[in-house]
Each structure stands twice: as structure tokens, then as C-alpha cells.
C-alpha positions as CSV (number, residue, x, y, z in Angstrom):
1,X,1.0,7.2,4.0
2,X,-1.4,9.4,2.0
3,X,0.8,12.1,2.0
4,X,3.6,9.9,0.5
5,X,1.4,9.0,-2.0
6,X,-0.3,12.4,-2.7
7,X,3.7,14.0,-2.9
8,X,4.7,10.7,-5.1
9,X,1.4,11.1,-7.5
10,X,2.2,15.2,-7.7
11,X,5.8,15.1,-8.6
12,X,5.1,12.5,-11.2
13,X,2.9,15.5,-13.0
14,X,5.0,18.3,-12.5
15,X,7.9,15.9,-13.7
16,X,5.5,15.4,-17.1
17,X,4.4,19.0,-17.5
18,X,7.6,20.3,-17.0
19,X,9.3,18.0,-19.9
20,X,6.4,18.4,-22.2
21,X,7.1,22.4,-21.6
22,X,10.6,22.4,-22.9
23,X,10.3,19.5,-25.0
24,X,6.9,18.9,-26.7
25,X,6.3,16.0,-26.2
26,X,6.2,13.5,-23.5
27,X,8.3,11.6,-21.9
28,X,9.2,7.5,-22.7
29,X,9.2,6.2,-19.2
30,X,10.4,3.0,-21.3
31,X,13.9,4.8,-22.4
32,X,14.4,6.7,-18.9
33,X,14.0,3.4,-17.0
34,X,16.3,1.3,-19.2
35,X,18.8,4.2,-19.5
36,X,19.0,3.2,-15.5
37,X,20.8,0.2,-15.5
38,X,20.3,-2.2,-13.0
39,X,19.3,0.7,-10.6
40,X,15.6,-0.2,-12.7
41,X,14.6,-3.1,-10.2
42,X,14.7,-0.9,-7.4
43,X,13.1,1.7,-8.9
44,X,10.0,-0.7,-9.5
45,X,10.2,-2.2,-6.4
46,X,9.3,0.8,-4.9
47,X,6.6,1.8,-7.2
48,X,5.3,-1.6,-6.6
49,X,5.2,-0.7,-2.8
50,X,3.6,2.2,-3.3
51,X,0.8,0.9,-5.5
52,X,0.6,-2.5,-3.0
53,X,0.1,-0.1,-0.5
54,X,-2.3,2.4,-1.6
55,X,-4.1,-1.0,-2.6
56,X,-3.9,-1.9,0.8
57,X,-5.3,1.3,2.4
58,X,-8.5,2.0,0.1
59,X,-9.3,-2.2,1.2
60,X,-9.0,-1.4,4.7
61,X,-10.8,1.2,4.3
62,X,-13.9,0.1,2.0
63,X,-13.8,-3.0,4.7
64,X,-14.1,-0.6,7.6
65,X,-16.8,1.0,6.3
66,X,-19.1,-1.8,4.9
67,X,-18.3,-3.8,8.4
68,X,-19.5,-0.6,10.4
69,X,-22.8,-1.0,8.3
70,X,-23.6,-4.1,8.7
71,X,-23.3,-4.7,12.4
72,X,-26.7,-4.6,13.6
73,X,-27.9,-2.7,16.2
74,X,-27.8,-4.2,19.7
75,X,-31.7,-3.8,21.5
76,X,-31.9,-2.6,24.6
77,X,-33.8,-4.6,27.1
């Protein structure tokens, strides 16, 4: 899933940069994703997925780690 996101994340600024070169100027995301039609709702259903699940991953993983530190050490007898 990192990778996903990484690619996703990367694309989305070579996508920019590569605009702004041969334009100037940046990109409306506004325009582009109205000029979509009802293809729109997809599109941001899956960037909601993608954000839900990077969400997702850096709570599992802040959880992980604060639950491996505050298990307290077992004695031995």
C-alpha cells in the first residue's frame, strides 16, 4: 500500500511540474475535475480511499508502536 501511495503522491508532482513547464502556471484541479463529467465521483472516491487509507496505516502504526512501549516487562521469578 505504501508503494501505491508513494507512485499516487509522485505522479501527482510530475503531473504539476510538467504543466507549469509548458504552461506557467499551475493547474485548476477545480476546472479539470468538472470538465469530467460525472466520471468526478469516482475520481474522488478513490482519492478518498487513498487518503482513508494512508490515514489508516500511520494509526496502525503510531498504535503499534506506543502499545509495544507500554507493555511492561514481565519479572522473572
Amino acid at each position: 500500500m505504501w508503494y501505491a501511495i508513494f507512485v499516487w503522491f509522485a505522479s501527482s508532482l510530475f503531473s504539476q511540474s510538467l504543466y507549469m513547464a509548458f504552461n506557467g502556471v499551475p493547474y485548476d484541479a477545480v476546472a479539470l475535475l468538472q470538465n469530467l463529467g460525472p466520471v468526478y465521483y469516482l475520481v474522488l472516491a478513490i482519492e478518498l480511499v487513498v487518503w482513508m487509507s494512508l490515514g489508516s496505516l500511520l494509526v496502525k502504526k503510531v498504535v503499534t508502536k506506543t502499545r509495544d512501549r507500554v507493555q511492561p516487562v514481565a519479572l522473572a521469578a
